[in-house]
C-alpha positions, 0 to 999 in steps of 0.5 A: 468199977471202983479202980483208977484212984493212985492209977490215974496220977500215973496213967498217961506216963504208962499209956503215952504209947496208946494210939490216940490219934487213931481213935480220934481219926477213927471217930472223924471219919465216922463223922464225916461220913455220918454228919459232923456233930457239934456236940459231942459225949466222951463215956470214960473220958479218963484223963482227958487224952481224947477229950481234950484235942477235940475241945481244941479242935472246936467241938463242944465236949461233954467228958463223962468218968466214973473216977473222979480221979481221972478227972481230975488229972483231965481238969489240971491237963485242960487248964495247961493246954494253950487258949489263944487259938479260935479253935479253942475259944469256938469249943468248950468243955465241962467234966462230969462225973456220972456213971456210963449205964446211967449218964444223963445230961440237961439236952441231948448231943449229937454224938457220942464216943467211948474208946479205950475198951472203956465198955469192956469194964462193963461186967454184966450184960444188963450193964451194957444194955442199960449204957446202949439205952441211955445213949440212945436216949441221950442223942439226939435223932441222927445221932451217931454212937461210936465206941470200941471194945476189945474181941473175946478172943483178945481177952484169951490172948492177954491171959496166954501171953501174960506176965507183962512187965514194963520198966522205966524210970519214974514208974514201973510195972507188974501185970498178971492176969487171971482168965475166967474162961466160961464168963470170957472175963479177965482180972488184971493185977497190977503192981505198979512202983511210982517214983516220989518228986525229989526222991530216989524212993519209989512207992508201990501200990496195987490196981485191980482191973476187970474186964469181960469180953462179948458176943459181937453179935449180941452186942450189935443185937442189943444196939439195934433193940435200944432203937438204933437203926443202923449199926456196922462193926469194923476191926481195929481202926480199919473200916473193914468188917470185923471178923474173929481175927480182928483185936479190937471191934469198933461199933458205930451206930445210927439212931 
């Protein structure tokens, strides 16, 4: 929990292939399907990635992140993004940093969102089931909660298919892993090389990051005793039924 510090100057170059439009698009469709929100919660909103089209797009965002870090980088992206359109002046945005398990703003929202596998760093079951209690606490009636996690069975597979190396030109990477098999948790080690402005030199630091993988079903059981009354699981940015071959589950919940 306590990561993303020299990580987060360097996150968006190394995550400019994440599919952010499909997350986006995923959470619309939930909305239209469930009721448009006006206000809206991002749990781990990072550097803003997410966060940010929305506030272009007219809704009024609350982004919530642990690492002051990221932001940070999200404050500095927001200030560069261009405020002569009516949808930017119609929505608004403030950035908080509070922890997911204990989040709480002055009135509740009527929706909240949280994708990236940001729950996966949840590393206790407690920890989840505080962050589904909070966040029924904290939309509200007919809110719509939605977020995703990565199967237990990808937290399996990025230990079989590990190293993992990429390598460009301002910054590069090293990453292993260390698999917890019994507890389905995954400890990702990282050696990332930044290039300094104006220098031939690269710095080099390194980023520990855990993550544990679990039970769908136990996960929908928890949403539905934190008191949310209909909950679906679909796979990998498809409104289809998550079964075990699915990567990534997505949640969406009613309260």
């Amino acid at each position: 929990m306590s990561s993303y510090r020299k990580f987060a100057y360097v996150y968006d170059e190394l995550m400019e292939d994440m599919p952010y439009p499909d997350w986006l698009r995923f959470a619309r469709q939930a909305w239209e399907k469930y009721g448009m929100p006006k206000s809206v919660v991002e749990l781990g909103c990072g550097t803003g990635s997410i966060t940010i089209p929305l506030v272009n797009s007219g809704f009024e965002v609350t982004g919530i992140d642990l690492s002051a870090d990221m932001l940070s980088v999200a404050r500095r992206k927001m200030e560069k993004t261009p405020q002569g359109s009516r949808l930017f002046r119609e929505g608004s945005i403030r950035w908080v940093q509070q922890d997911m398990r204990s989040w709480e703003l002055p009135e509740p929202v009527d929706a909240v969102i949280s994708f990236c596998d940001c729950i996966s760093y949840l590393l206790e079951e407690a920890d989840i089931v505080a962050t589904f209690r909070q966040t029924y606490n904290g939309l509200k009636e007919k809110g719509i909660f939605v977020f995703d996690v990565h199967h237990p069975n990808t937290i399996i597979r990025y230990d079989e298919e590990q190293p993992f190396v990429w390598d460009d030109k301002s910054v590069s990477y090293i990453w292993t892993c260390d698999l917890d098999a019994p507890r389905c948790e995954i400890e990702h080690h990282l050696s990332i090389f930044a290039k300094e402005e104006d220098s031939d030199l690269y710095r080099r630091f390194e980023e520990v990051h855990v993550q544990r993988g679990y039970d769908p079903k136990w996960m929908k059981s928890e949403l539905l005793k934190a008191g949310f009354r209909d909950v679906q699981t679909y796979a990998d940015f498809e409104w289809v039924e998550a079964d075990d071959e699915a990567q990534r589950l997505f949640f969406v919940a009613v309260k």
